[in-house]
C-alpha positions in Angstrom: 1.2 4.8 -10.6 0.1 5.5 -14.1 -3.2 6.8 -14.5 -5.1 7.4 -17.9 -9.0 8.3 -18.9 -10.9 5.2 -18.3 -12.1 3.3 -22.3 -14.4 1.3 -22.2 -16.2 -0.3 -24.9 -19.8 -1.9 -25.0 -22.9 -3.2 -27.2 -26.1 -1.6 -26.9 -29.2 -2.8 -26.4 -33.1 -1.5 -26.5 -35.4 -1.9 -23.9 -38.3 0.3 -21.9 -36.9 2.9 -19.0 -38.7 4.0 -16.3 -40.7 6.8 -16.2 -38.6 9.7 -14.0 -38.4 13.5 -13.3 -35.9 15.0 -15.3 -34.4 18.4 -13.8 -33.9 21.5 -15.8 -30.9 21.5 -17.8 -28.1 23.4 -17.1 -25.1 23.1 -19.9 -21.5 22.4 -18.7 -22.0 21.0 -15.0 -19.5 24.0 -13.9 -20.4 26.1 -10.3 -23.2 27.9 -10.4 -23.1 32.0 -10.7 -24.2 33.6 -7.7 -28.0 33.1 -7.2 -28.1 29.3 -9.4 -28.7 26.5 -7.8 -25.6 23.7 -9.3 -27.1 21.1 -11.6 -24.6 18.5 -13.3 -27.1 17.5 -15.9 -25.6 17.7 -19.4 -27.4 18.1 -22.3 -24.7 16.4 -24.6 -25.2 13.3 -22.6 -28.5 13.2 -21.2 -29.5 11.6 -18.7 -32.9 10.8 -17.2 -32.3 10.6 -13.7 -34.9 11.4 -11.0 -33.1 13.2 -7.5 -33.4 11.5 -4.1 -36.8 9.0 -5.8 -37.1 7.5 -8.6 -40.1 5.8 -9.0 -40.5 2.2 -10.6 -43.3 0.1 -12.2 -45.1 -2.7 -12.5 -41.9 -4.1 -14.0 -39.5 -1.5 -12.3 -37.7 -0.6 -9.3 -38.0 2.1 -6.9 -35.2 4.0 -5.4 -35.2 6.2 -2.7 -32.7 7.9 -0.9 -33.1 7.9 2.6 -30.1 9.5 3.9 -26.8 11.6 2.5 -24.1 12.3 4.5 -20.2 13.4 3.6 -19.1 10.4 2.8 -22.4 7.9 2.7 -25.5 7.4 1.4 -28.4 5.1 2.7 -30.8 3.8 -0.1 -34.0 1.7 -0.5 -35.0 -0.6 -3.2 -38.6 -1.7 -4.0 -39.3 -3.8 -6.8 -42.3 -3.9 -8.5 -44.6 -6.8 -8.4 -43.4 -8.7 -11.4 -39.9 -8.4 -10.7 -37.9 -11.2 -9.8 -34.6 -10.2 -9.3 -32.4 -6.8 -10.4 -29.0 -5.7 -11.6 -27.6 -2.8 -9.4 -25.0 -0.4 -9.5 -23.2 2.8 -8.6 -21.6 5.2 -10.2 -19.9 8.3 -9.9 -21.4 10.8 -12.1 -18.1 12.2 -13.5 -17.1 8.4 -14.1 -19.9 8.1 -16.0 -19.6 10.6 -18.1 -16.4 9.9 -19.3 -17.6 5.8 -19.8 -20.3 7.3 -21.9 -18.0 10.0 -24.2 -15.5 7.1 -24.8 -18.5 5.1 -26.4 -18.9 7.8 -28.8 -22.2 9.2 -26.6 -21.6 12.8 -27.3 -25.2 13.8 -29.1 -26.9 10.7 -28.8 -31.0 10.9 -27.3 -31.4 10.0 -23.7 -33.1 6.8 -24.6 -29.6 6.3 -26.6 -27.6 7.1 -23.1 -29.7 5.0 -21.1 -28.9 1.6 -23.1 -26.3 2.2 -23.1 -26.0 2.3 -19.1 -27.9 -0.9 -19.3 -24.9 -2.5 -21.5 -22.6 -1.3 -18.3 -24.6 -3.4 -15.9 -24.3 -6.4 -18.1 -20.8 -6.1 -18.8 -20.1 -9.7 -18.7 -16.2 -8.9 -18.3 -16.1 -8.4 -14.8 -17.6 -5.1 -14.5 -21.3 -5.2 -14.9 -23.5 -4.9 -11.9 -24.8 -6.9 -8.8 -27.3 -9.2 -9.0 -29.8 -9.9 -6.2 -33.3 -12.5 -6.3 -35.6 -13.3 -5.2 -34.9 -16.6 -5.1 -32.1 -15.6 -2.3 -34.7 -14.6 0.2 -37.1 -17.4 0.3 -36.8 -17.8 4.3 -37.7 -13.8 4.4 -39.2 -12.5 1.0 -40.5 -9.3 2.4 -36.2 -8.8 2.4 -36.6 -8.4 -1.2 -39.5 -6.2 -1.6 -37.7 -3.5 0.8 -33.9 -3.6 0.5 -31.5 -1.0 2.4 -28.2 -0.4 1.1 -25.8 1.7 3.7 -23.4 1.7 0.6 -20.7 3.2 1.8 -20.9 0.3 4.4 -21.6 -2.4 2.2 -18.6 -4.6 -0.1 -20.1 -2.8 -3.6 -18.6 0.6 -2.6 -15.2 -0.8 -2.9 -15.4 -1.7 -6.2 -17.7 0.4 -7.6 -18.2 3.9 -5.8 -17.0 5.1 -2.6 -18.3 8.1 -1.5 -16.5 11.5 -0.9 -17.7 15.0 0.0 -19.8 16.9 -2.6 -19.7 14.9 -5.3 -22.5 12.9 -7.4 -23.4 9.8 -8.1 -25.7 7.7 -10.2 -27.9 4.8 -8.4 -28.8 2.5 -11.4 -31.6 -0.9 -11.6 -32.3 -2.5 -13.9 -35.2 -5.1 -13.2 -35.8 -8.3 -14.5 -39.1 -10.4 -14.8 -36.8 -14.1 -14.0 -34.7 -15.1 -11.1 -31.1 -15.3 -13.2 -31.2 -11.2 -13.7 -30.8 -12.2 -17.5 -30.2 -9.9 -20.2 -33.1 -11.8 -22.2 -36.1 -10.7 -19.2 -34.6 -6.9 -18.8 -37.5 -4.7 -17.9 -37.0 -0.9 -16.8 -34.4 1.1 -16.0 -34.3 3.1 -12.9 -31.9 5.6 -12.3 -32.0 8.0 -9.2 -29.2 11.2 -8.4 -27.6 11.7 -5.1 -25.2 14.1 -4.2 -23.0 14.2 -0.7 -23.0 16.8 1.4 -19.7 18.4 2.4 -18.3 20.4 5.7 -17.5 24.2 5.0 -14.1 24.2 3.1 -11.1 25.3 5.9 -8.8 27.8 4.3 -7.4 27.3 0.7 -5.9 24.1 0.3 -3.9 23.7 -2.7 0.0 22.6 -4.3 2.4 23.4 -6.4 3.1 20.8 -8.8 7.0 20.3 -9.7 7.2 17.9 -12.8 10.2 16.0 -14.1 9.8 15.7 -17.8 11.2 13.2 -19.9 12.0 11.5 -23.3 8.7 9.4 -22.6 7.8 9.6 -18.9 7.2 12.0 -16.5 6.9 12.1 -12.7 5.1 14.4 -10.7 5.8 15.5 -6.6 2.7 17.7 -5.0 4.5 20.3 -2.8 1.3 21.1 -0.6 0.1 24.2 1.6 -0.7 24.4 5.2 -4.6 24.3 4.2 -4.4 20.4 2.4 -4.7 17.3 4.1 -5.2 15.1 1.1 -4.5 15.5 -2.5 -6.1 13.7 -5.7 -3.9 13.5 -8.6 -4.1 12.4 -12.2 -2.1 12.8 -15.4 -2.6 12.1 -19.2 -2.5 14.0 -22.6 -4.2 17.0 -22.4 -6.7 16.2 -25.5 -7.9 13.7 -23.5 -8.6 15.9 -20.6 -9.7 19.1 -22.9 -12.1 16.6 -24.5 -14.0 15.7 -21.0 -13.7 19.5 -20.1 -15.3 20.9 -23.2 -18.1 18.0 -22.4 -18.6 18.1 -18.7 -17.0 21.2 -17.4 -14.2 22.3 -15.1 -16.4 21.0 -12.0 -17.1 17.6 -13.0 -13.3 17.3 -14.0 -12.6 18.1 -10.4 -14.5 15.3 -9.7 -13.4 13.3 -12.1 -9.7 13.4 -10.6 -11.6 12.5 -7.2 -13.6 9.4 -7.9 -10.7 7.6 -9.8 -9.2 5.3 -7.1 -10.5 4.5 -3.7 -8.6 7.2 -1.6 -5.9 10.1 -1.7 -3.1 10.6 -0.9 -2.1 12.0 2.8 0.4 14.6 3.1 1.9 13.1 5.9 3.2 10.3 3.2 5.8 12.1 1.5 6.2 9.4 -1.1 2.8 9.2 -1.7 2.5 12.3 -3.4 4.9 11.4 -6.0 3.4 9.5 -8.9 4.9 9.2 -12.3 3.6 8.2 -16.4 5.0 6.4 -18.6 3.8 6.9 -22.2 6.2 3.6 -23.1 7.0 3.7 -27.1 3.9 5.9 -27.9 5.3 9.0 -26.5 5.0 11.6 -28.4 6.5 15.0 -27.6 4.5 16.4 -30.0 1.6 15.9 -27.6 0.6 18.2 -24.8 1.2 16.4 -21.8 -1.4 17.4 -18.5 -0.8 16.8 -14.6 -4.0 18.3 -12.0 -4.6 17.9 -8.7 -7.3 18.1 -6.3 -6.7 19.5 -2.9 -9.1 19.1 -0.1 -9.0 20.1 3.8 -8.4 17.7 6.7 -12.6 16.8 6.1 -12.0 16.0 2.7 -13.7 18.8 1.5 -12.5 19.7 -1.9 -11.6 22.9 -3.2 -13.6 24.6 -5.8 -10.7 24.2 -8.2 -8.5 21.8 -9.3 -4.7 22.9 -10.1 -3.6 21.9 -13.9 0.0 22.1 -15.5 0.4 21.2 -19.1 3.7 20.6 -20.7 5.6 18.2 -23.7 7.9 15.7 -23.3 11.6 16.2 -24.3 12.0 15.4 -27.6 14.1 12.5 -29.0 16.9 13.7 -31.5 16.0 12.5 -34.8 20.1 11.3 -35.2 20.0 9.7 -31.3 22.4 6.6 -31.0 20.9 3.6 -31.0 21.3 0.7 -27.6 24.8 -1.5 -28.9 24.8 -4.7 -26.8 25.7 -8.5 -27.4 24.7 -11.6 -25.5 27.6 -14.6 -25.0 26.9 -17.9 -23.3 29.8 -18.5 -21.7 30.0 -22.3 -22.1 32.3 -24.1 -19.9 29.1 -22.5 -17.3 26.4 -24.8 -18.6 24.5 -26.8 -16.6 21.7 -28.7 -17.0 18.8 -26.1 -15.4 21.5 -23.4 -15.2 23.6 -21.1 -17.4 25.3 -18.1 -17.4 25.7 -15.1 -20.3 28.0 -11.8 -20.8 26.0 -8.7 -21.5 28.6 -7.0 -23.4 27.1 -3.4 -23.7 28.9 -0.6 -25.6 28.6 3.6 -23.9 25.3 3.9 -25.9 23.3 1.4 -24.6 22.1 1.9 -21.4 19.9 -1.7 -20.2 19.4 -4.9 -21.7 15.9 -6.3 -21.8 16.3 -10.3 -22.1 14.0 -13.7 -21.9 14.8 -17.1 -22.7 13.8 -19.0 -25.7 13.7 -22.4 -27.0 15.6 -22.5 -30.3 12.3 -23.7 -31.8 10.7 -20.4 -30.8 13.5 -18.6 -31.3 13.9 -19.7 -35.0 10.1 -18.7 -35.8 10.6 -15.1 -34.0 14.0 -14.7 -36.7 12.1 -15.6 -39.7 8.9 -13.4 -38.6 7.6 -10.0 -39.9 8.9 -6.7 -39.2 6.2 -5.8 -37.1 6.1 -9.1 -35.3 9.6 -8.4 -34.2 8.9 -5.4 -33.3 6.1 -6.2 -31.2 7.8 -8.6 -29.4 10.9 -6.2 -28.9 8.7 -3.6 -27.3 6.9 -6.6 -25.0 10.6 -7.6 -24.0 11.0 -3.7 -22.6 7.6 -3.9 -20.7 7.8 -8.1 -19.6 11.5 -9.0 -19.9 14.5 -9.5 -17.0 16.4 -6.4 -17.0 20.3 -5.6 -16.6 21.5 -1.8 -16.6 25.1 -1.2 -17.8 27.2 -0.1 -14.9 29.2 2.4 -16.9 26.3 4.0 -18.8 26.2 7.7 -18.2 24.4 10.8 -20.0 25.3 14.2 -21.1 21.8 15.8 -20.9 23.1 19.0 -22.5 24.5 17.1 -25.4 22.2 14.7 -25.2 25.0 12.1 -26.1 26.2 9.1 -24.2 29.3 9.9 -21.8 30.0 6.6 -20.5 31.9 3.7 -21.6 31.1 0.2 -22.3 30.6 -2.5 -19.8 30.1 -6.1 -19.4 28.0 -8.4 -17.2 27.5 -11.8 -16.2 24.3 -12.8 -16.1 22.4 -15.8 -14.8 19.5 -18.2 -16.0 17.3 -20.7 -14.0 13.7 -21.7 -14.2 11.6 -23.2 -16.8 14.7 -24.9 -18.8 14.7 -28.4 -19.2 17.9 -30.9 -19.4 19.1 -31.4 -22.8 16.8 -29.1 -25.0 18.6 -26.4 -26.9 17.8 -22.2 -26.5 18.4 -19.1 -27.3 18.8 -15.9 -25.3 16.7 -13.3 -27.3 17.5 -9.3 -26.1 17.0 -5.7 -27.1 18.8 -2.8 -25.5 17.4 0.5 -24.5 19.6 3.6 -24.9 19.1 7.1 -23.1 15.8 8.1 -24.7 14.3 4.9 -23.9 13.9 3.4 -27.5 15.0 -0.1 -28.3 17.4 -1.8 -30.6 16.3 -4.2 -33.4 15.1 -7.7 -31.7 18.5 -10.3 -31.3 19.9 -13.8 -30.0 22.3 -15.4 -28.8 23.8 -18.5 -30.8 21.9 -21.1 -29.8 23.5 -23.4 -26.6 21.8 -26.6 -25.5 21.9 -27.5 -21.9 23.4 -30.9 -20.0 21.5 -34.1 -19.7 21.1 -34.8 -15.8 22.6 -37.9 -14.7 20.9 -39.8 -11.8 23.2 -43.1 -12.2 25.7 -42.1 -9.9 27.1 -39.6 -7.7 30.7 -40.4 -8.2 31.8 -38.1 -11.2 29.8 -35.3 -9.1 32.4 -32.0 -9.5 30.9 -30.3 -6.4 33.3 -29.4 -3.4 33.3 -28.1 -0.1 29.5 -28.8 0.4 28.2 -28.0 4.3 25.1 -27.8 6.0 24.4 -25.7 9.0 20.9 -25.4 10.8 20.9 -22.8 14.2 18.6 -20.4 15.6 15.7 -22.8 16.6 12.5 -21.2 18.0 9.3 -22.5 18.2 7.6 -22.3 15.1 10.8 -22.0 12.9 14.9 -22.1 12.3 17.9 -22.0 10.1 19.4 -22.9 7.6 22.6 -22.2 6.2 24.5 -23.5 2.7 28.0 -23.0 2.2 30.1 -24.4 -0.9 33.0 -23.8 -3.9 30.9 -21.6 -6.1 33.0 -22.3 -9.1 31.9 -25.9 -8.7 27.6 -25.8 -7.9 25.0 -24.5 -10.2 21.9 -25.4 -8.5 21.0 -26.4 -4.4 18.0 -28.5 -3.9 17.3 -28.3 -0.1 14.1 -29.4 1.9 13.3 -30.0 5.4 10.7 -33.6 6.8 10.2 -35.3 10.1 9.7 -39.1 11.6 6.4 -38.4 10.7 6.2 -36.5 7.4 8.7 -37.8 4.5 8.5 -39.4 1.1 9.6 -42.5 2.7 13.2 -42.0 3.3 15.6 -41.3 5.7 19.5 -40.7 5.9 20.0 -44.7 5.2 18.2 -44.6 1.8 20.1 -45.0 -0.9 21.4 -42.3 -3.0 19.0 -43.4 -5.8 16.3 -43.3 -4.1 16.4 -39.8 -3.0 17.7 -38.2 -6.9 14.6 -40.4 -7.7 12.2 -38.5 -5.4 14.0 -35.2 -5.9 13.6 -34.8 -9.6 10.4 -36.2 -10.1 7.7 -34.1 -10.7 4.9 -34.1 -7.7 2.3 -36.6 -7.9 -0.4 -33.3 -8.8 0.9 -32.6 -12.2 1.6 -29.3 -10.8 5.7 -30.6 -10.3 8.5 -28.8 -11.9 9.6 -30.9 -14.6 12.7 -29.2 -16.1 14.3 -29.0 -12.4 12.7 -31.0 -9.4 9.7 -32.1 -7.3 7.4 -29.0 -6.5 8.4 -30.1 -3.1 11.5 -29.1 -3.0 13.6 -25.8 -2.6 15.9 -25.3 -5.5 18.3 -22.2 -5.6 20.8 -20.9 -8.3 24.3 -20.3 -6.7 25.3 -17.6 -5.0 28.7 -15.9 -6.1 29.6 -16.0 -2.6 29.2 -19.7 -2.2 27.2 -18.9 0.9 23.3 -18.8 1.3 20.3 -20.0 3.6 16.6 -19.6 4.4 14.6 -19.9 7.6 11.8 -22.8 7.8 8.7 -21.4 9.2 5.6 -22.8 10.0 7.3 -25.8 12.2 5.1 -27.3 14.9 7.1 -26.7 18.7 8.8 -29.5 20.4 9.6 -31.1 16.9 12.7 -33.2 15.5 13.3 -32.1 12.0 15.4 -33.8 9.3 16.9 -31.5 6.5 18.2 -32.8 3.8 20.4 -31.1 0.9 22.0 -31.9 -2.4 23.7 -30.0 -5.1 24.4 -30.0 -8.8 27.8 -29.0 -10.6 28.1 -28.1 -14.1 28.0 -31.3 -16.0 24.8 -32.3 -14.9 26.4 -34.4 -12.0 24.5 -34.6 -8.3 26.2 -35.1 -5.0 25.9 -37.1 -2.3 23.5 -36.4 0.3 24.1 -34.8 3.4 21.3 -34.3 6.6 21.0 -32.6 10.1 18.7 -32.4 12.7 17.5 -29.9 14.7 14.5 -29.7 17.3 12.3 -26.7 17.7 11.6 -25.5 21.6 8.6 -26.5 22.8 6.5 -23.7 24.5 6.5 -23.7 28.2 4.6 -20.8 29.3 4.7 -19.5 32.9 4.4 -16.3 35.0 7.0 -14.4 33.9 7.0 -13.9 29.9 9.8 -12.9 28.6 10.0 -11.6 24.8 13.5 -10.1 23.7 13.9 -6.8 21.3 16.5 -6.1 19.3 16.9 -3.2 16.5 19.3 -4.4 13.4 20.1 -3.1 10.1 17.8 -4.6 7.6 18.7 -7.0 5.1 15.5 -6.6 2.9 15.4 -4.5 0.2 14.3 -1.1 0.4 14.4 -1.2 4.6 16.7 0.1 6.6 15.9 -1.0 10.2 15.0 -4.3 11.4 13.1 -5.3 15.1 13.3 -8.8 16.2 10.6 -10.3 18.7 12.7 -13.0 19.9 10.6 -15.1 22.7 12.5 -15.9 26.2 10.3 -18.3 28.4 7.1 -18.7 30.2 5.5 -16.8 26.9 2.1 -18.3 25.2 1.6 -16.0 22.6 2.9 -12.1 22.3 1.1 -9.2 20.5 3.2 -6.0 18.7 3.3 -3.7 16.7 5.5 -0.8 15.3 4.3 3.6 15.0 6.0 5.9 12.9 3.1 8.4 13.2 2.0 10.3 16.0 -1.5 9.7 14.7 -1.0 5.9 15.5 -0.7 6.5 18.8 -2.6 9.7 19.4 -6.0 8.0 20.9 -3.9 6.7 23.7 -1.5 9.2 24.1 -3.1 12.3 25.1 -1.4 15.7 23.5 0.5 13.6 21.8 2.1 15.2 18.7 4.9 13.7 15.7 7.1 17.1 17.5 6.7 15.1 21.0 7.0 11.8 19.5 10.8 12.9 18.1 11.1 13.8 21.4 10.3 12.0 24.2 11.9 13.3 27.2 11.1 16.9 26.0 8.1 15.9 25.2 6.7 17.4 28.6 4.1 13.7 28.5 5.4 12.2 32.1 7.0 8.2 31.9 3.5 6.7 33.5 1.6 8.5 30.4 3.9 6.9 27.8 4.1 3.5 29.2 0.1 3.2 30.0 -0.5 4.4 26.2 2.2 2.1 24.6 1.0 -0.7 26.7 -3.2 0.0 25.6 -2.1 0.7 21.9 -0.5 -2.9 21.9 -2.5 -4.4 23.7 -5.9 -2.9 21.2 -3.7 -2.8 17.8 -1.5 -5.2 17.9 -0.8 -8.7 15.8 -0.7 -11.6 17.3 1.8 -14.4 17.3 3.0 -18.1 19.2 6.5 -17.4 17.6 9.7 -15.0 16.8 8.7 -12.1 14.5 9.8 -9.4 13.5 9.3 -5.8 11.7 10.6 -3.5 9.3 10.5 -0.1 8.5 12.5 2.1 6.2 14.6 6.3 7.4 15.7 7.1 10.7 12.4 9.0 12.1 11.5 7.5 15.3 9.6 4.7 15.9 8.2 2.9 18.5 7.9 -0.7 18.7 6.6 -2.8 21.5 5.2 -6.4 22.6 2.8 -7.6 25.0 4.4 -10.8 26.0 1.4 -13.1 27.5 2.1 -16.0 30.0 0.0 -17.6 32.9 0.0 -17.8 36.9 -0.1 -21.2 39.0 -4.2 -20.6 38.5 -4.2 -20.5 34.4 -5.0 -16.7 34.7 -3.1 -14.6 31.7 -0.2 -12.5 32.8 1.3 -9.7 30.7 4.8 -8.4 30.3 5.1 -5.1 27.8 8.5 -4.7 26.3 9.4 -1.8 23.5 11.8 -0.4 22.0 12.2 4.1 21.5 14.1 3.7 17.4 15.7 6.5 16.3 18.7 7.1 13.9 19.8 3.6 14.3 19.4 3.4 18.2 17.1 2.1 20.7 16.2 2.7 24.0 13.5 2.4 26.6 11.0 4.4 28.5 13.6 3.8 31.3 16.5 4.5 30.3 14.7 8.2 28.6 13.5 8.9 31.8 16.5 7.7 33.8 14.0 5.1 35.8 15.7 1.8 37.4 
């Protein structure tokens, strides 16, 4: 997650703002001494706001605040008699700020500050503000002349301000004399304060902050107290944060920190108070680097403070080895939307950052500038596949590679067309993160594709398998000689739904309709129809998919081809398969099953597998006590490790389980399943739903107690036959 000071960059434009109370100036926006009332009004950037109204014109808006609460504010809007429509918005005050000392603000008049907030509710690049007419209430045009906003409630807050405890914000109008809200009929601004309320702070929340500093990243993991619920955390150079500061003031930094994203992070997350920064190729360890944090209380409630650690980033050794590393097409494994490369890396390069290019782009990239190269070496870091070096390894104390070198094989598929001629363009990376000089390969051209005939076709041992049918979905599996198939092209169609072919069509036909592009324009040209599934091969000449989305009680036809590594397609091959059609009765019957996981980064794996008699099922999964705590009384993560000490009796469990389900849970007509990475407990269950002999719904809870790799039920816990 990297986070940096908002820039943002606008024109300015003059216009009339409406007339408003301005308060009493107090420099800095930092807490009050004892006996001050707080006031976050900043002469360097002045603002003329009016608190809780702001009173509009002829050719204004009014604004009043009719409510403030923690985390809400309710607001009415009154335009004045000429007005036709407006342009609103919200902002948080220490937001604002930093918008309006990144447009060089710092200084200007507050008739200079307030344009310049009209240019943010015109931002025309997807930023500027809401637009509401009168020409949208014509059924009810008193609507328009009194609008409430319960902001908080409303879809703005999202993208604009949410509110938190004891902060401020900035309501902001401008109104307009046509119904378009164009910048051509602007009439006054209008710009009211409010500022949320907040519970009493509960103990001292707070964190240590343990950073990991490197050549041109860092990460950062909030160790909290007892006292924090939720933590706000940001990170950039600290001139960048001194500058706001020496602006704004400690307090509105605080602030600042809060109102950057749209929620904290819990404590209960462990990963989600881990964020890290990468300063890419303009790190400087020169720099001071800055981390803070925000703590707040389980009410949100902030503390007074924020927590700040400044440091620099390692620095690079100014005689660092460079990143070694050559790219080979290995040709005899050329195919004609298929290769395959070496990556022959040497101990001081660490990854290889690689893209394909046509030789025709490739040959303009050679003969560019300097910085053109560079450029384009530094995008290939940031936008380009990647490949580490297995033996790479790194002597932090020496700061010298301690590896060896290494070589991989690599593979290419996508976006390459039969015949044309590329190049594979690369940079390494060594240690410290910097790149090598921009290089190719030797340029390679791929095979023509020939649809004549299947009969010089080099591909062996070619089998189709389809199993697992359910209701809504099943499988498919591809088996074959690796060293003899680049490329599967797979689909499934029915009686019903097919290009017009079936198993007796000639060969011809179906390469025809297989590698011509779809009739939208949208097709793949350079491999196959858009219809179509096409894979690379799989070293372990094994691989398969599951169809979903099938309709029950269905016949389907799948058919498969491959291509070897001249360019050559096989023969066809189908199989059928029918999904079950769903026969529901009284007794639904839904099977669970825990399983390793076989997506990447889960560990654990539930499978909803439907018996009989079942018309649709609902489930869910909990790791957290708190999922389950409004059903559960006393229920506690301790007891949830626990269940038979958990001292909550079997009937208690089961009646929660079966109303968090039944309340929470997703609904389905078909197999499902979940996953869910560690071995902390969690509870999964079902609500399978069938119907008596009078149509009335019957239910059916099943679960699942997941812990460490095993599963057991409420039952067998409680020893209950």
């Amino acid at each position: 997650m990297k986070k940096q000071l908002f820039i943002l960059s606008f024109a300015a434009l003059a216009f009339g703002i409406a007339a408003c109370q301005q308060p009493d100036p107090t420099p800095g926006g930092d807490d009050p001494e004892p006996g001050e009332v707080y006031n976050p009004y900043l002469e360097a950037l002045p603002i003329a706001w009016s608190e809780g109204l702001a009173e509009g014109s002829e050719v204004g808006v009014t604004i009043e605040v009719k409510n403030v609460t923690d985390d809400n504010f309710v607001f009415e809007l009154r335009p004045g008699a000429s007005i036709q429509s407006f342009k609103l918005d919200v902002y948080p005050l220490s937001v604002l700020y930093n918008n309006l000392i990144n447009d060089g603000m710092v200084g200007k008049a507050e008739w200079e500050i307030n344009e310049q907030i009209r240019t943010y509710l015109y931002n025309a690049e997807g930023n500027g503000g809401y637009t509401f007419s009168a020409a949208d209430f014509e059924s009810d045009p008193d609507e328009f002349l009194q609008m409430q906003f319960d902001w908080g409630n409303t879809a703005y807050a999202a993208a604009s301000a949410i509110p938190i405890p004891d902060a401020d914000y900035i309501i902001a109008v401008v109104a307009c004399t046509d119904t378009q809200a164009s910048s051509s009929a602007q009439q006054d601004l209008t710009l009211c304060y409010v500022h949320t309320t907040s519970a009493p702070l509960i103990g001292d929340p707070s964190c240590e902050l343990d950073v990991n500093i490197g050549y041109r990243k860092f990460s950062v993991q909030h160790i909290p107290n007892n006292d924090t619920k939720y933590i706000y955390f940001f990170g950039s150079t600290a001139d960048q944060i001194d500058e706001y500061i020496d602006v704004c003031g400690d307090r509105m930094f605080r602030d600042f920190i809060r109102s950057l994203y749209t929620s904290p992070s819990d404590v209960s997350d462990p990963d989600a108070l881990i964020y890290n920064y990468d300063f890419g190729q303009a790190a400087d360890a020169s720099l001071m680097s800055c981390t803070a944090a925000v703590c707040c209380d389980e009410n949100m409630t902030p503390a007074a403070t924020y927590i700040r650690r400044d440091f620099h980033l390692k620095e690079i050794p100014a005689n660092a080895d460079g990143a070694d590393v050559e790219v080979k097409v290995n040709s005899d494994r050329i195919a004609s939307s298929y290769f395959e490369f070496d990556a022959l890396f040497q101990a001081n390069c660490n990854t290889i950052f690689y893209r394909i290019y046509s030789q025709t782009a490739a040959e303009i990239l050679k003969n560019a500038t300097e910085l053109e190269r560079k450029l384009e070496a530094i995008d290939l870091l940031q936008q380009g596949y990647g490949c580490h070096n297995p033996n790479f390894s790194f002597d932090e104390n020496e700061q010298v590679p301690s590896g060896s070198a290494g070589t991989v094989t690599l593979a290419a598929f996508g976006g390459l067309m039969p015949g044309e001629t590329y190049c594979v363009g690369y940079v390494g990376r060594n240690a410290f993160g910097t790149p090598s000089e921009l290089k190719f390969s030797e340029p390679f051209t791929l095979d023509s594709r020939n649809l004549d005939s299947p009969s010089g076709c080099n591909v062996k041992d070619l089998k189709l398998t389809l199993s697992d049918p359910g209701r809504t979905q099943f499988r498919a599996e591809v088996e074959y000689d690796p060293s003899t198939v680049s490329v599967i092209y797979i689909q499934y169609m029915t009686a019903d739904n097919n290009p017009g072919l079936d198993e007796n069509s000639s060969w011809k036909d179906w390469v025809n309709f297989i590698f011509t592009p779809s009739s939208s324009g949208t097709g793949s040209m350079e491999s196959s129809n858009l219809l179509i599934n096409a894979w690379q091969r799989e070293e372990s000449g094994h691989d398969g998919l599951v169809f979903t989305g099938m309709t029950p009680g269905t016949e389907y036809t799948v058919f498969l081809c491959a291509e070897d590594f001249d360019g050559n397609i096989s023969e066809m091959q189908f199989e059928k398969i029918s999904t079950n059609a769903i026969q529901v009765g009284p007794d639904p019957t839904v099977n669970m099953t825990l399983m390793k996981a076989d997506t990447y980064p889960n560990d654990w794996t539930v499978l909803y597998q439907i018996g009989h008699d079942v018309a649709k099922m609902k489930y869910c999964y909990a790791d957290n006590a708190a999922d389950l705590a409004n059903y559960i009384p006393g229920l506690t993560q301790s007891a949830m490790n626990d269940v038979a000490g958990s001292g909550i009796d079997y009937e208690t469990w089961r009646q929660g389980i079966y109303d968090w389900v039944n309340e929470l849970g997703m609904e389905t007509e078909s197999d499902t399943s979940q996953d869910w990475q560690g071995n902390d407990t969690v509870i999964a269950a079902c609500l399978a739903v069938g119907k008596d002999e009078t149509g009335a719904e019957v239910y059916q809870m099943f679960h699942l107690i997941c812990k460490d790799g095993k599963a057991q039920t409420l039952e067998e816990i409680f020893g209950i036959n």
